[in-house]
VOGU-3710 file (C-alpha; in Angstrom, 3 decimals, decimal comma):
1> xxxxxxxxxx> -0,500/-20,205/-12,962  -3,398/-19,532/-10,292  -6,818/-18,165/-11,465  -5,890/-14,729/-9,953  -2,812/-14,989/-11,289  -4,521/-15,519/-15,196  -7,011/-12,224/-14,031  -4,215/-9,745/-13,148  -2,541/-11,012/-17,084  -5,797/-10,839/-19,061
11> xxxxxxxxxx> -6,401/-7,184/-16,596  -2,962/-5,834/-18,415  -5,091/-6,029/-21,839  -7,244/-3,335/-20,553  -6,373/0,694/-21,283  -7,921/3,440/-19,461  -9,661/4,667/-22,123  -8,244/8,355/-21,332  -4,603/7,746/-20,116  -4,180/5,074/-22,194
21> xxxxxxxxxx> -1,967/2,706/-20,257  -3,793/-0,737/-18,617  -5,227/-0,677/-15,493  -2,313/-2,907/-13,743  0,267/-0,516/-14,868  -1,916/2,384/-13,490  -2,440/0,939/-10,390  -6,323/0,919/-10,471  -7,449/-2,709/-9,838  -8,082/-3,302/-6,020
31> xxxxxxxxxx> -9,186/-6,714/-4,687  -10,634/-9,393/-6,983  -12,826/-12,031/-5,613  -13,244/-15,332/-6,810  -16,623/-17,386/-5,825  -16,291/-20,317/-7,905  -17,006/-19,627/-10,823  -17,752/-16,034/-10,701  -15,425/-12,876/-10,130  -15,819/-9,561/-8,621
41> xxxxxxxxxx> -12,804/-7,006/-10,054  -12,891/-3,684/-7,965  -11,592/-0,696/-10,083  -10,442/2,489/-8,490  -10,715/5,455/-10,383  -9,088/8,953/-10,403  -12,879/10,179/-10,504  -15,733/8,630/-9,273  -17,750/10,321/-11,822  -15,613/8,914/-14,701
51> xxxxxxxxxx> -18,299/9,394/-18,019  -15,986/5,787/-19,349  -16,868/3,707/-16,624  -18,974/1,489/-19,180  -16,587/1,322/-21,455  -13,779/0,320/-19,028  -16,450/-2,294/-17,379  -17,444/-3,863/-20,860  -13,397/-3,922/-21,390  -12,519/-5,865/-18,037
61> xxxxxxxxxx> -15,483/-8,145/-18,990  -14,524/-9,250/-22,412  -11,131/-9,990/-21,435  -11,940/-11,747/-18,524  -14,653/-14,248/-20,025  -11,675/-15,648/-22,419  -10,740/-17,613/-19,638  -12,008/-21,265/-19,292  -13,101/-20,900/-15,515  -14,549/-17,964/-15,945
71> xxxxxxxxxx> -18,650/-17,571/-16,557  -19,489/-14,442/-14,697  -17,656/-11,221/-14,082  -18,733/-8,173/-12,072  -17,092/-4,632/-11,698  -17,354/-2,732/-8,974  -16,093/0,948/-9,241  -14,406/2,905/-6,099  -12,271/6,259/-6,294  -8,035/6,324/-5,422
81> xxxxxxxxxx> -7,323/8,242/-1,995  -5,644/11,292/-2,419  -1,999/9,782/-2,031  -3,114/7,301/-4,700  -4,338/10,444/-6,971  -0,759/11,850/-6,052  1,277/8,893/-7,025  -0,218/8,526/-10,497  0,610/11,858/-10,698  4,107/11,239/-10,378
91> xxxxxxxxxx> 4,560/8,443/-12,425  2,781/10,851/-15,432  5,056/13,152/-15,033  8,002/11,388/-14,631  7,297/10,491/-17,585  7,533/13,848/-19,778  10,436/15,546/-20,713  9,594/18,970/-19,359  12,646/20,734/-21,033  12,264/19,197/-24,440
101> xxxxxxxxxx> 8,503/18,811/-25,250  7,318/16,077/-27,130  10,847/14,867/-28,033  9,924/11,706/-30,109  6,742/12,985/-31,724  6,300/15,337/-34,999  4,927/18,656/-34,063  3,103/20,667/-36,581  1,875/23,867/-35,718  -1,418/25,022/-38,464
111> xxxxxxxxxx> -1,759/28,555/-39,125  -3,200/31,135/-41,136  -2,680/34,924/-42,446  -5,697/35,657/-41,121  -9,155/34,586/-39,893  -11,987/32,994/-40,814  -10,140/30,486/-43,850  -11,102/27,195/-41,761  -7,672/26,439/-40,389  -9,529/25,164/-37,209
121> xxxxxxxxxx> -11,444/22,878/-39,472  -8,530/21,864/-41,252  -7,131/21,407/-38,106  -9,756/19,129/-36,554  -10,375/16,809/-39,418  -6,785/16,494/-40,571  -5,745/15,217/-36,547  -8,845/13,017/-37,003  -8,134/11,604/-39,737  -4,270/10,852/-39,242
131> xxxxxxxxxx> -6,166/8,937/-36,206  -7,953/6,596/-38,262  -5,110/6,044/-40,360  -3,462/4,478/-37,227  -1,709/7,239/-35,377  -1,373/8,572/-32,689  -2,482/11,975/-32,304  -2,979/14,918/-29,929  -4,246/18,109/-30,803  -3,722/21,936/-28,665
141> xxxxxxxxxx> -5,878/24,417/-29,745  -3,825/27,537/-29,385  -6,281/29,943/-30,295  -6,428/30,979/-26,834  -8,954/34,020/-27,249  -10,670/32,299/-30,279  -10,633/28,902/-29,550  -13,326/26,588/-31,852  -12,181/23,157/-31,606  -14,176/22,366/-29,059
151> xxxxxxxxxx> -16,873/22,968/-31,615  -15,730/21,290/-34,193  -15,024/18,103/-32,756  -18,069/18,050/-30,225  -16,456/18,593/-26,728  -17,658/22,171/-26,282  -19,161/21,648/-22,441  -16,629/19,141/-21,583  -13,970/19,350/-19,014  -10,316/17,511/-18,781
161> xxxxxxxxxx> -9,426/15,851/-15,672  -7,562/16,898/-13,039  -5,421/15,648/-11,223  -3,961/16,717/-7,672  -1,058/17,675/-8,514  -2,342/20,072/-11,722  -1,734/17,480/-14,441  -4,191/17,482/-17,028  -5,508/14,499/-18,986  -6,729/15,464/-22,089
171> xxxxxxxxxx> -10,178/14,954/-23,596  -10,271/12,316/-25,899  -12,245/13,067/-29,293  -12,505/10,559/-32,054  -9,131/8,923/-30,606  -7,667/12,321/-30,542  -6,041/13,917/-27,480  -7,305/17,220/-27,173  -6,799/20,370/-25,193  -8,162/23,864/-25,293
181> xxxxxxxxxx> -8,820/26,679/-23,252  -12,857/26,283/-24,429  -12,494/23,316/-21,977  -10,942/25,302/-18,856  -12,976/28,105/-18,793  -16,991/28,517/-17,859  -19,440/29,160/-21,218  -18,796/32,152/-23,170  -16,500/33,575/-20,595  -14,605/36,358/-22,383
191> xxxxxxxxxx> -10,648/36,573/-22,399  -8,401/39,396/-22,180  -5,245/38,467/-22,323  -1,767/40,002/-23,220  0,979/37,860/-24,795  3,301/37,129/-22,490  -0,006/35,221/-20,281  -0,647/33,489/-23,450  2,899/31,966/-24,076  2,587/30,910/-20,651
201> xxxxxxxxxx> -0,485/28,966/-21,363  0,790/27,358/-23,927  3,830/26,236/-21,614  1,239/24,591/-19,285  -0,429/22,762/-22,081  2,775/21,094/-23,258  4,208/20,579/-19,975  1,186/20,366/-17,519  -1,018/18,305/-19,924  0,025/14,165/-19,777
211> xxxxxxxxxx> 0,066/13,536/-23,381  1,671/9,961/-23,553  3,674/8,448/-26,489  2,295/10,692/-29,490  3,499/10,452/-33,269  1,920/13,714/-34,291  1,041/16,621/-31,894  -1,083/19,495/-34,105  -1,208/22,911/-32,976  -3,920/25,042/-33,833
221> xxxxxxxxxx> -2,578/28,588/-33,949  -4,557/32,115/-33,678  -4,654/33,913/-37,034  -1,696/36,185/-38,076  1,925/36,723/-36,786  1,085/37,649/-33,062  2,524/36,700/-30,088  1,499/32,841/-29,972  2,850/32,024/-33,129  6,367/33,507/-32,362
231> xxxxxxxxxx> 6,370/31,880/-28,321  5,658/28,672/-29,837  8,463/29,028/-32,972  10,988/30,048/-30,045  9,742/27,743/-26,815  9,459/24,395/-29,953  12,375/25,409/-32,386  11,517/22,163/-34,175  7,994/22,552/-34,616  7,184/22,747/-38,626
241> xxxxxxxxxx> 4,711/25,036/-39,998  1,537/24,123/-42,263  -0,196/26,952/-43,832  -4,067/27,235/-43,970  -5,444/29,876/-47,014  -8,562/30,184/-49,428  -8,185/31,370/-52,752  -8,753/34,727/-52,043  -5,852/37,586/-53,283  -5,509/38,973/-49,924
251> xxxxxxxxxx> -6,072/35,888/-47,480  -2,523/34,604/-49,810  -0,690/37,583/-49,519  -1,479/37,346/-45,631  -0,412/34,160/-45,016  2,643/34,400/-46,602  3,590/36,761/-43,859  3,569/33,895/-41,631  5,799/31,910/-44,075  8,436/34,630/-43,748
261> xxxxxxxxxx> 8,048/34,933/-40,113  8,694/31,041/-40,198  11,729/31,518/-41,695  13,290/34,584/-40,007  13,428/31,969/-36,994  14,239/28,959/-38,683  11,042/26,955/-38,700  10,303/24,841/-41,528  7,280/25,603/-43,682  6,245/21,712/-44,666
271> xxxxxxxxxx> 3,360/22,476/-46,974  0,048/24,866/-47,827  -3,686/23,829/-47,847  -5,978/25,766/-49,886  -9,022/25,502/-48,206  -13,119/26,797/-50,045  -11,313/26,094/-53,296  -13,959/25,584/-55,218  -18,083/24,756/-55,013  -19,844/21,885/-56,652
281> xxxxxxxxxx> -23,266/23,113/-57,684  -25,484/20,324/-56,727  -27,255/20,843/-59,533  -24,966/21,281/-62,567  -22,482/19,617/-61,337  -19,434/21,792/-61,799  -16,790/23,719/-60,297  -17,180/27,211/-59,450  -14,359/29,080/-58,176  -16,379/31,908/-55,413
291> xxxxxxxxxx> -13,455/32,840/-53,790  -10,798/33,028/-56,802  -8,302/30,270/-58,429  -5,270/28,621/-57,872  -3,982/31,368/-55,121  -2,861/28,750/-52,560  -0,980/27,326/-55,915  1,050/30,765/-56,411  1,896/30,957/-52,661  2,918/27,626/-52,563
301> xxxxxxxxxx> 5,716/28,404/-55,358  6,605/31,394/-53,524  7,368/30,098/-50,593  8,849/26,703/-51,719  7,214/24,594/-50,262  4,415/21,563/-51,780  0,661/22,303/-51,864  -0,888/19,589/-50,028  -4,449/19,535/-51,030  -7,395/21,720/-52,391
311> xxxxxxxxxx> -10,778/20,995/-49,950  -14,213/22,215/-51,500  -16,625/24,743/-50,102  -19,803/22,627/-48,972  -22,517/23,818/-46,811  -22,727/20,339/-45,172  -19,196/20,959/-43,640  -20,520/23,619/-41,878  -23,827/21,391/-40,889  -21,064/19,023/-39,214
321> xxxxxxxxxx> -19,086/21,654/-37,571  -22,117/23,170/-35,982  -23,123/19,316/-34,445  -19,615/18,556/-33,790  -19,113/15,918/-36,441  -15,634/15,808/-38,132  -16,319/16,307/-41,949  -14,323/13,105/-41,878  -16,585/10,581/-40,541  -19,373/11,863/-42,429
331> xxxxxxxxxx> -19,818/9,226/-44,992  -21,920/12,143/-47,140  -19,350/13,684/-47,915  -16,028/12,577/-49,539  -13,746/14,943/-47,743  -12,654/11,473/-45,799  -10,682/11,068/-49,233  -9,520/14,837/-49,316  -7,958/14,630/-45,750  -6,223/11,010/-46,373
341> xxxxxxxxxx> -4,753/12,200/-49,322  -3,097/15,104/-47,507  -2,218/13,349/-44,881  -0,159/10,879/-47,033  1,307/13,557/-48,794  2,568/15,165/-44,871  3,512/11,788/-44,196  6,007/12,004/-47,479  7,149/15,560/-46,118  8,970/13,986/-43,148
//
């Protein structure tokens, strides 16, 4: 085997960070130049502008300095020519199943009766953490009008890439793939919308968007039983449905509205998260119960289905959502242990 031959086999070992697939497979390395013992790998990107370009450069060089004859390696960065662009494209595409959506992978759409019971939180930290746990993960905020993921998870400015054809890559976050309209559209832009534009949306993030090999795709919904929720019961018949509430009489008897709507089209309810069950007074200690007790326990029964987990009221998850930290990762905090333990009961639901 020839030097350049050795390159172009350690050069499979490196992912584009975003598309996830090496940069043989994708097409991207250009001429490499070999001056004894020092090597010059030229890279074409889809974007010249790429914000990874140091992480794809540190990548190529750690591979590459493995090899015996090799002391010295240099990247040089150049952007793919439109019919380049174009043929990536294709081969993306090709790729997805545009009449069955995420075939292979385990969709689970998150919703709530109504607003303002952290299902976007839940949402965010519970794709997170089935990340760290080894999956993989995307995540398609559906909250069209309301969208906050962005916020949570510290994209919020952000935008996805484009390619020329209209496929999207999505923004990575914490290893998870991520879409929302918060991404598309310029800074506090306001949306008025009627449904059938918004089921159409949602059609171009599951077929427009290049989402790769996923094991779990999460869908944020809007609050309540509105037109989203049904377009994506009918357009993903498969799609099961995780229910966000607080322990508040009314935010239960609201949600389980969406449990019935679930089942008037055949969608499987999979589980209920109570979320601001309790607070932990940081100075006595103990459990108080602000919201009520043991509500997302009764709706759980009445709709059949397993409560999943009970996650605390603290104000430091709100500190994290407002810097775009997943309550996760915030080693303050134990909710880490909260979300895993969920997750592994989901993971017994399937």
């Amino acid at each position: 085997m020839t030097l350049k031959d050795k390159i172009y086999k350690a050069l499979e070992n490196v992912d584009d960070p975003e598309i996830k697939k090496n940069l043989v497979e994708l097409d991207m390395i250009g001429d490499v130049n070999i001056d004894g013992k020092n090597v010059i790998v030229n890279v074409t990107l889809t974007t010249k502008g790429c914000p990874l370009k140091n992480t794809i450069s540190g990548d190529i060089e750690k591979e590459l300095l493995k090899i015996d004859e090799i002391e010295k390696v240099e990247v040089v960065f150049g952007e793919m020519t439109n019919e380049q662009k174009q043929n990536l494209a294709k081969k993306l595409r090709g790729e997805q199943d545009t009449k069955e959506p995420f075939k292979n992978t385990r969709v689970i759409a998150i919703g709530s009766g109504k607003g303002g019971v952290g299902k976007s939180t839940v949402t965010s930290n519970l794709a997170v953490e089935l990340s760290e746990m080894g999956y993989s993960v995307g995540l398609i905020d559906a909250d069209i009008l309301g969208h906050s993921i962005p916020q949570i998870l510290g994209i919020k400015g952000q935008k996805p890439m484009a390619m020329s054809d209209g496929t999207i890559i999505p923004i990575n976050a914490n290893g998870v793939k991520v879409i929302s309209m918060g991404n598309l559209i310029e800074k506090d832009e306001a949306l008025i919308w009627r449904g059938p534009v918004l089921g159409g949306i949602l059609t171009q993030f599951f077929n427009d968007v290049y989402w790769g090999e996923l094991d779990y795709m999460l869908i944020d919904l809007p609050p309540g039983t509105g037109d989203v929720p049904l377009s994506l019961m009918q357009q993903l018949p498969k799609a099961e449905i995780l229910i966000v509430t607080t322990p508040q009489i009314t935010a239960a008897d609201v949600a389980k509205r969406l449990g019935f709507m679930a089942s008037k089209t055949n969608s499987k309810v999979i589980g209920i998260i109570e979320n601001m069950s309790y607070f932990i007074c940081d100075n006595c200690d103990e459990k108080h119960y602000i919201f009520g007790k043991r509500e997302g326990e009764k709706l759980s029964k009445e709709l059949n289905t397993p409560l999943l987990g009970e996650i605390p009221l603290s104000t430091l998850v709100r500190e994290d959502s407002d810097k775009g930290v997943p309550s996760v990762l915030d080693e303050r905090l134990n909710m880490k242990d909260k979300y895993n333990l969920i997750a592994t009961k989901l993971l017994e639901t399937e």
